[in-house]
C-alpha positions in Angstrom: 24.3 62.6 15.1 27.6 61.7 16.5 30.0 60.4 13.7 31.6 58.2 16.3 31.8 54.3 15.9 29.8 52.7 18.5 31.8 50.0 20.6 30.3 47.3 18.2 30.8 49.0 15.1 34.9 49.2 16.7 34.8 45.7 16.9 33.4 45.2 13.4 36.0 47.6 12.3 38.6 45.6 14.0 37.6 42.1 12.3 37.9 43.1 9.1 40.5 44.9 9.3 42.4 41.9 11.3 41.0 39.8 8.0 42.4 41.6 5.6 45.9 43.6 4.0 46.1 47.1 3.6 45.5 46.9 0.0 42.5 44.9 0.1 40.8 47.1 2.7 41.8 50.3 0.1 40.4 48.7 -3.0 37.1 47.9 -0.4 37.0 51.9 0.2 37.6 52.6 -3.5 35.0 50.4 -4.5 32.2 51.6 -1.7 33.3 55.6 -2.8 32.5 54.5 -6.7 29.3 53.1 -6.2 28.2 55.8 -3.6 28.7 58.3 -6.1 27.2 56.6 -9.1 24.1 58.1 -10.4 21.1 55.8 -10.5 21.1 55.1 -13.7 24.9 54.1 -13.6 24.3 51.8 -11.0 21.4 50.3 -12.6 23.4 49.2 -15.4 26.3 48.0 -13.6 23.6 45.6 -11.5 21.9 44.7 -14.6 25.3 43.3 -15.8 25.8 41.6 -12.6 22.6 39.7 -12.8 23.7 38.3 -16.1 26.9 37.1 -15.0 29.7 39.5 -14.5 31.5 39.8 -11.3 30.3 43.1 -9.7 33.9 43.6 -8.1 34.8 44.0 -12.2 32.3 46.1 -13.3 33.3 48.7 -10.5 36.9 48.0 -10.8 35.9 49.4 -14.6 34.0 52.2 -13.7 36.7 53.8 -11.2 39.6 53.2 -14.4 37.2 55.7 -16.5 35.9 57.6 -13.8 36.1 61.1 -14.3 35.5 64.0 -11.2 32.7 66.5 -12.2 34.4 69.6 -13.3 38.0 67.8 -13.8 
């Protein structure tokens, strides 16, 4: 598979980035890498505590301030 943006995934890329600052795109890609790497059981928590009311942006921002790298 080729890892290449189509032309319309460019043009997605584009609009957001055109949307939005540096450091708001980074904390995006922080935020996407966290919850990609959570383990199921992680995850399921963190949702759980989204249903009842917590901003999901939080509960991540949360997890990546006590994340710790297997084999750190």
């Amino acid at each position: 598979m080729n890892n290449a943006l189509n032309l319309s995934g460019q043009r997605l890329v584009r609009l957001v980035a055109s949307n939005h600052t540096p450091e708001e795109l980074a904390l995006g890609y922080l935020r996407y890498e966290a919850v990609r790497r959570m383990n199921p059981n992680t995850f399921g928590k963190l949702y759980k505590l989204n249903l009842s009311g917590r901003f999901f942006d939080d509960l991540v921002d949360e997890a990546i301030k006590t994340w710790k790298e297997p084999n750190a």
